[in-house]
C-alpha positions as CSV (number, residue, x, y, z in Angstrom):
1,X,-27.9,15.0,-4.0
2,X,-25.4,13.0,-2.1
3,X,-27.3,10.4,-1.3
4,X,-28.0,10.4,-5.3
5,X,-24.2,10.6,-6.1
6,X,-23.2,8.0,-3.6
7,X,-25.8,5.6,-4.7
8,X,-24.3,6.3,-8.2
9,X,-20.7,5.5,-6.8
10,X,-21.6,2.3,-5.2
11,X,-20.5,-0.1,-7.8
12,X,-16.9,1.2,-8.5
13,X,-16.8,2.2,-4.3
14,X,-17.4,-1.5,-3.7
15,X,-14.9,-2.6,-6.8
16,X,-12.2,-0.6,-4.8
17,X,-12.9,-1.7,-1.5
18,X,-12.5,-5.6,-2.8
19,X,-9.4,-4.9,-4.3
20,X,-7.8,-2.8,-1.5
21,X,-9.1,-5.8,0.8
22,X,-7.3,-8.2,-1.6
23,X,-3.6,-6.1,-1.8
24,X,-4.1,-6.0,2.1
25,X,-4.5,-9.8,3.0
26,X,-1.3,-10.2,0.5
27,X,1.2,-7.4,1.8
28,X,-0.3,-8.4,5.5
29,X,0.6,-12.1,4.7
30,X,3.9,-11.6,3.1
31,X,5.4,-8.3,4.7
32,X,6.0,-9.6,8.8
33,X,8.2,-12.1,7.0
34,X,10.5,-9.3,5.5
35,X,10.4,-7.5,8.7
36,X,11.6,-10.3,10.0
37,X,14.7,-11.2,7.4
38,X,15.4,-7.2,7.5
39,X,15.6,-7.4,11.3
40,X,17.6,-10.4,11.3
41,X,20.5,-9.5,8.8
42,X,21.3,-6.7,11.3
43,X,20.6,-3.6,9.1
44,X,17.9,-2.3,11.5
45,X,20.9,-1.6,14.0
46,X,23.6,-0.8,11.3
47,X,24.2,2.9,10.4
48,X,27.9,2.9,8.4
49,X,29.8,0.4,6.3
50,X,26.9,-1.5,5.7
51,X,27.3,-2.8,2.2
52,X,27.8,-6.8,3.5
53,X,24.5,-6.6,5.8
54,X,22.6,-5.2,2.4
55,X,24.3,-7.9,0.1
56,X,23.3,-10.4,2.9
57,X,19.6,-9.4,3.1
58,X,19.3,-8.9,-0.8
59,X,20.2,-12.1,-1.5
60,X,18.0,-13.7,1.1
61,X,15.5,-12.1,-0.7
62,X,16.6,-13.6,-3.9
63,X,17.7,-16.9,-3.6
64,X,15.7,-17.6,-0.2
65,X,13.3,-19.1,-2.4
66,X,11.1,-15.9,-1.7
67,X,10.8,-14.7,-5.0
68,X,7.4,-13.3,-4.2
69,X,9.2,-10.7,-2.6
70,X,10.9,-9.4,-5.8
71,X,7.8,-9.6,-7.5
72,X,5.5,-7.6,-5.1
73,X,8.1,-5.2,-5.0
74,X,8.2,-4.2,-8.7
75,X,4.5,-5.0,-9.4
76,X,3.4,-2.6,-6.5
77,X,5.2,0.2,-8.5
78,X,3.4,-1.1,-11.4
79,X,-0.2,-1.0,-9.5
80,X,0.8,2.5,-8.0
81,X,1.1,4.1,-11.1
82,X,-2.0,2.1,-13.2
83,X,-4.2,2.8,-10.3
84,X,-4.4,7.1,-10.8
85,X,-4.1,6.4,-14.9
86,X,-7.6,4.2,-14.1
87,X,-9.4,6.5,-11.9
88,X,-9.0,9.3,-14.0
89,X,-10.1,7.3,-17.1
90,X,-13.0,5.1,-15.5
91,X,-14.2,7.0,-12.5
92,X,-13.1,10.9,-13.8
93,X,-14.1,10.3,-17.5
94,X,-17.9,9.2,-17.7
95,X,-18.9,10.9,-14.3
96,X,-20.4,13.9,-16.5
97,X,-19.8,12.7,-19.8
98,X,-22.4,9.4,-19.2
99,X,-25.3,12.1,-18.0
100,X,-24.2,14.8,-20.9
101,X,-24.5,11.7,-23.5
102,X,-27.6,10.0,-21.9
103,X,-29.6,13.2,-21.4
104,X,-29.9,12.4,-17.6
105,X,-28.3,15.6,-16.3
106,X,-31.8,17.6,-17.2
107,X,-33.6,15.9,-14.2
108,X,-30.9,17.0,-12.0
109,X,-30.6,20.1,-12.9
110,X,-34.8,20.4,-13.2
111,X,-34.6,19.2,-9.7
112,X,-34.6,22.1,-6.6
113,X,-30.7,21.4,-6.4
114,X,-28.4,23.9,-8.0
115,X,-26.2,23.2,-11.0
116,X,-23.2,24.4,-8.7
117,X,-23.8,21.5,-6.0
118,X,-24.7,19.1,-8.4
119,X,-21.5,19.5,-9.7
120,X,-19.9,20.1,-6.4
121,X,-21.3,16.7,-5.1
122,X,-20.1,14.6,-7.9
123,X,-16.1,16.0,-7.9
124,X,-16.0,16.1,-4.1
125,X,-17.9,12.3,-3.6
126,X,-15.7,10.6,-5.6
127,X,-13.0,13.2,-6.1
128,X,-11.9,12.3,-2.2
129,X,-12.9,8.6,-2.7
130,X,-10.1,8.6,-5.5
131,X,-7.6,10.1,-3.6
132,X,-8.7,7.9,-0.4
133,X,-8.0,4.6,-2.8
134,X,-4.8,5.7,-3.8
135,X,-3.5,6.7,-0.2
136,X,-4.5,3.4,1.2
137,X,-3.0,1.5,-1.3
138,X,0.4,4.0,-1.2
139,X,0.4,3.3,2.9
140,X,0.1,-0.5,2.1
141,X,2.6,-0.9,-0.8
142,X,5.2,1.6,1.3
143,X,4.9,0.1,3.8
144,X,5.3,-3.5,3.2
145,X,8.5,-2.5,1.0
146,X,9.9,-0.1,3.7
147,X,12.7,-2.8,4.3
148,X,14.2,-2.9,0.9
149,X,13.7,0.9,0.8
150,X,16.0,1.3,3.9
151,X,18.5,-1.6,2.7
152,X,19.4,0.2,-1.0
153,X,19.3,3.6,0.7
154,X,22.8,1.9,2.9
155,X,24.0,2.2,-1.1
156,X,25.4,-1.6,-0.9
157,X,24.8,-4.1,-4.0
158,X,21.0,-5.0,-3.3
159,X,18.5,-7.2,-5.2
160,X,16.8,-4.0,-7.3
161,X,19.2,-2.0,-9.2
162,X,20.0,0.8,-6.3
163,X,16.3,2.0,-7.4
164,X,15.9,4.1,-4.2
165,X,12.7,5.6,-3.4
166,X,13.9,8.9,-4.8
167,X,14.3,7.8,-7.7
168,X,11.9,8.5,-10.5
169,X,11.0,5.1,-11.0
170,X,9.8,4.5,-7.4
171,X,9.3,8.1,-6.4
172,X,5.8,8.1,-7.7
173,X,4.8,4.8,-5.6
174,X,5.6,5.5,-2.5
175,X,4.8,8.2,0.5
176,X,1.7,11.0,-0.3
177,X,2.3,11.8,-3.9
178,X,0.0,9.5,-5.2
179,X,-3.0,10.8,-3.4
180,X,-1.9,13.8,-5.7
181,X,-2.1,12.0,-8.9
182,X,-5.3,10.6,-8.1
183,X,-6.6,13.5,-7.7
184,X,-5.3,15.2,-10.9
185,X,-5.9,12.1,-13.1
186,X,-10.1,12.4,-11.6
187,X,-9.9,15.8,-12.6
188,X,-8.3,15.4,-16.1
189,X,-11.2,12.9,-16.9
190,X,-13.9,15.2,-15.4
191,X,-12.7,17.9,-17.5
192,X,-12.4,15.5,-20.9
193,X,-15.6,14.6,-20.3
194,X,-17.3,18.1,-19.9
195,X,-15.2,19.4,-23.1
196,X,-15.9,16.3,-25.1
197,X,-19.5,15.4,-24.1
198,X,-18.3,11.6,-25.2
199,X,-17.1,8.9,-22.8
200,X,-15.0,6.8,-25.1
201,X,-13.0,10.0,-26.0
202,X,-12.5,11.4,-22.9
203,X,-11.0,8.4,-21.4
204,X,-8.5,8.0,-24.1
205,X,-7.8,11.7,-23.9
206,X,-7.0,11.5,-20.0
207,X,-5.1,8.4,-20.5
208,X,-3.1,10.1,-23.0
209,X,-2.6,13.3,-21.5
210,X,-1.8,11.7,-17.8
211,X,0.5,9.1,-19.1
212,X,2.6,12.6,-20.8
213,X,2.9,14.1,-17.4
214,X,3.9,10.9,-16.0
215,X,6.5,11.4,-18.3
216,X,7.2,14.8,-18.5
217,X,7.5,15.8,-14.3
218,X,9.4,13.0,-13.4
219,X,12.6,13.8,-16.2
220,X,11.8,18.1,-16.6
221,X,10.3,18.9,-13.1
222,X,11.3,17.2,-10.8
223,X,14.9,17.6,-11.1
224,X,14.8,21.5,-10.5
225,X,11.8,21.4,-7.9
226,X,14.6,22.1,-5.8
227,X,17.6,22.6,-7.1
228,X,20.0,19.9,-7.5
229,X,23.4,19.5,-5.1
230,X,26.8,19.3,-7.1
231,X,30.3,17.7,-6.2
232,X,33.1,17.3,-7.8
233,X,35.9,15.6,-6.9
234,X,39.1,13.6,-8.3
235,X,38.2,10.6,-10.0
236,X,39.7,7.4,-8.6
237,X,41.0,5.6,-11.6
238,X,41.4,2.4,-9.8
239,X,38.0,2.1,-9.0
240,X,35.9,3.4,-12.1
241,X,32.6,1.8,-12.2
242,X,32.1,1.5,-16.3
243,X,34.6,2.1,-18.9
244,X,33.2,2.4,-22.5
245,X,35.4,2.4,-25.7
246,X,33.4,3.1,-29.2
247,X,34.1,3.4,-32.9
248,X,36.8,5.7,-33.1
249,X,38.4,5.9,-29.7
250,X,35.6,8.0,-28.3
251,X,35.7,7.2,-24.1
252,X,32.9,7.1,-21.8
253,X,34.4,7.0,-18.3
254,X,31.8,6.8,-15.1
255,X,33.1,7.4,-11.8
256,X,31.8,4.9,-8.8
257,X,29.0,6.8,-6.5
258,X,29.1,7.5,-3.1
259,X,25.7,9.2,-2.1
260,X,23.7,6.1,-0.3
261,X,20.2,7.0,-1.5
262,X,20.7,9.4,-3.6
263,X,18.9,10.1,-7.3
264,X,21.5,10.7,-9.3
265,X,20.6,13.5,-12.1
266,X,24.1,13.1,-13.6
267,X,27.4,11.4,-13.5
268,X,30.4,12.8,-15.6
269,X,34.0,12.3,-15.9
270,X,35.7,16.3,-16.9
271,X,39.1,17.2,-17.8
272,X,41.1,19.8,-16.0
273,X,39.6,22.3,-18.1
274,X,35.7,21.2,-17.1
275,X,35.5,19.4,-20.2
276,X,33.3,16.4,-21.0
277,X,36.1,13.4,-20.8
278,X,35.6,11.4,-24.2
279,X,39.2,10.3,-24.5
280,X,40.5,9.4,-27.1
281,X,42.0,6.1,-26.4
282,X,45.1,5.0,-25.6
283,X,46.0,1.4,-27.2
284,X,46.2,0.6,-23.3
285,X,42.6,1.3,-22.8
286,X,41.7,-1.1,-26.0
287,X,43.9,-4.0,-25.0
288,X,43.3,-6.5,-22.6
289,X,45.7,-4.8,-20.1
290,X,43.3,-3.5,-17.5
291,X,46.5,-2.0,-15.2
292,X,48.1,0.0,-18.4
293,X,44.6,1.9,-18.8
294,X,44.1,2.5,-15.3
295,X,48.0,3.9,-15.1
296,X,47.0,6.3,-18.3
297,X,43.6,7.2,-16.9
298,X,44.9,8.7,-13.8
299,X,48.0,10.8,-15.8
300,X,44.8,12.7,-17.1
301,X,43.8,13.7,-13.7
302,X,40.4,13.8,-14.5
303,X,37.4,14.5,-12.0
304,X,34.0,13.3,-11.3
305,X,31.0,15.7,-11.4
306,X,28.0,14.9,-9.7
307,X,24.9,16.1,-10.0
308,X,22.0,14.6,-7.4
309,X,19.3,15.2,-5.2
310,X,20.2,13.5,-1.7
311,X,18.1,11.3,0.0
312,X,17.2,13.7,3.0
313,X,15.0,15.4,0.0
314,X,12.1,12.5,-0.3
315,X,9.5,14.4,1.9
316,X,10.1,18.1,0.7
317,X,9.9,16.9,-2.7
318,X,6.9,14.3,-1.6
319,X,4.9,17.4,-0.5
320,X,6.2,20.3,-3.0
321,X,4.9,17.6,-6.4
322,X,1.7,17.0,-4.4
323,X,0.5,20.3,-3.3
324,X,1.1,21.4,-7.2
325,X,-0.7,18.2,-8.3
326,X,-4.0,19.6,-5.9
327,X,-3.5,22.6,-7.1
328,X,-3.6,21.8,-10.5
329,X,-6.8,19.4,-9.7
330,X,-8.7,22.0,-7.8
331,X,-8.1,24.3,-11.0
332,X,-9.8,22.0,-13.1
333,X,-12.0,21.5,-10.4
334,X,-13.1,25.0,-10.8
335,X,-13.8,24.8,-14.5
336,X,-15.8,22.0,-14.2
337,X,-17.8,23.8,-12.1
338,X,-18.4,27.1,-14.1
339,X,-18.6,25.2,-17.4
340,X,-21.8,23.5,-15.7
341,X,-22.9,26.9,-14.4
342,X,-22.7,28.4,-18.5
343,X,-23.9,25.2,-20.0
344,X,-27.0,25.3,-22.1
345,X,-29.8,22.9,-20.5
């Protein structure tokens, strides 16, 4: 039965292996370079007051005339997170629903093996092939953007938006957790595909339903995984970061941030009292006299609250989201596996 399965596998095992081959020649070709520029802009031996040394090695990246850099670091987010969406839909999907639509599965199960490892065999053969593809490319794509990672954790102006690796956007493309959402995504299509008995269904059913968790954890679950750290502290009004002035008078006052590496979860300006800061106005504020505002601003004595997961937090939160991602996959696993059991030959 493994020999069976694997045989069955071969095509998409030898589709993965030419495109992990192909993202390794490129990071392997392009990433001792930014080793290199990371190395020589001093960061690797700065620890504080680091913002020139970042601003320095961003903007090598940027106007060194290496924009491949830029663009291998956003599109290996991109890959990161199409990668588990695919496996789930084209390896996850079919796997049973191709032999319940075709009719195959009778000479399996007609066979001397048992339902229970011919099910076994399928979800653990290409269940741990899925979750091997997205590790290797994870360890490739981490690693080859490990510089930038450690230049916007300094929290200096940098070439990316201060997207740290905590943050959701990149959170999900770098370290272990993908393994975890390779594995889920598999299992979602496997479990489609049982229910639905139809492969065109099930795949847009585990697209659909992975691309609303991708959604859902990152902005409802995540945030309270562990809970979030607070601070609050007087607001600098000399040194506000954005200063918004709407219909009406209403204010919307942001305070600069001072957590290198952090994932801010929220950033508000309170009153005194703990209220939400929303002005109004004073006609200082909506005039082109920048010093009058900031004078008015800090009579209010208003304070910054903060709400953020530190950067120390990557790993425990790395492992925490993908132990419940296995979880969740071996659960489905499990059903899988005693809907074959009950199924009707």
């Amino acid at each position: 039965m493994t020999w069976f399965t694997l045989r069955q596998f071969r095509g998409q095992a030898i589709t993965a292996a030419t495109v992990l081959a192909a993202f390794a020649i490129l990071l392997a070709t392009t990433g001792p370079r930014l080793v290199n520029d990371f190395r020589s802009s001093g960061l690797s031996a700065c620890h504080l007051n680091c913002g020139a040394l970042v601003t320095r090695f961003t903007s090598d990246i940027q106007n060194g005339g290496s924009t491949i850099y830029v663009f291998l670091f956003y599109a290996g987010i991109v890959v990161l997170y199409l990668v588990p969406a695919l496996i789930g839909a084209f390896w996850g999907a079919p796997l049973i629903a191709r032999e319940l639509e075709t009719g195959t599965y009778r000479l399996g199960w007609n066979q001397s093996v048992t339902r229970t490892r011919w099910a076994l065999a399928k979800l653990a053969i290409v269940g741990l092939a899925s979750m091997a593809a997205a590790g290797l490319l994870s360890l490739m794509i981490s690693w080859w953007a490990s510089p930038v990672d450690t230049a916007i954790n300094y929290g200096g102006p940098n070439a990316h938006s201060g997207l740290t690796r905590i943050d959701p956007l990149v959170f999900g493309a770098r370290g272990i957790v993908p393994i975890g959402y390779a594995a889920l995504a598999f299992a979602l299509g496997v479990t489609a595909g049982l229910l639905l008995r139809r492969t065109l269904p099930a795949m847009a059913l585990t697209l659909a339903v992975f691309v609303a968790i991708q959604i859902l954890v990152p902005t409802v679950v995540r945030p309270h995984i562990i809970p979030p750290d607070h601070a609050t502290t007087a607001l600098d009004a000399a040194n506000i970061a954005s200063l918004t002035v709407r219909n009406g008078g209403q204010m919307t006052v942001t305070g600069p941030v001072s957590r290198p590496g952090a994932w801010v979860i929220s950033n508000q300006t309170i009153t005194r009292s703990g209220q939400l800061f929303t002005g109004p106005a004073t006609s200082a504020c909506i005039g082109p006299n920048a010093r009058a505002c900031t004078s008015w601003l800090a009579s209010k004595h208003l304070r910054q609250s903060l709400t953020y997961q530190p950067a120390t937090r990557f790993w425990p939160l790395q492992w925490i989201e993908t132990g419940l991602y296995l979880v969740l996959a071996a659960a489905l696993g499990w059903l899988c596996v005693w809907r074959v059991r009950r199924r009707q030959a």
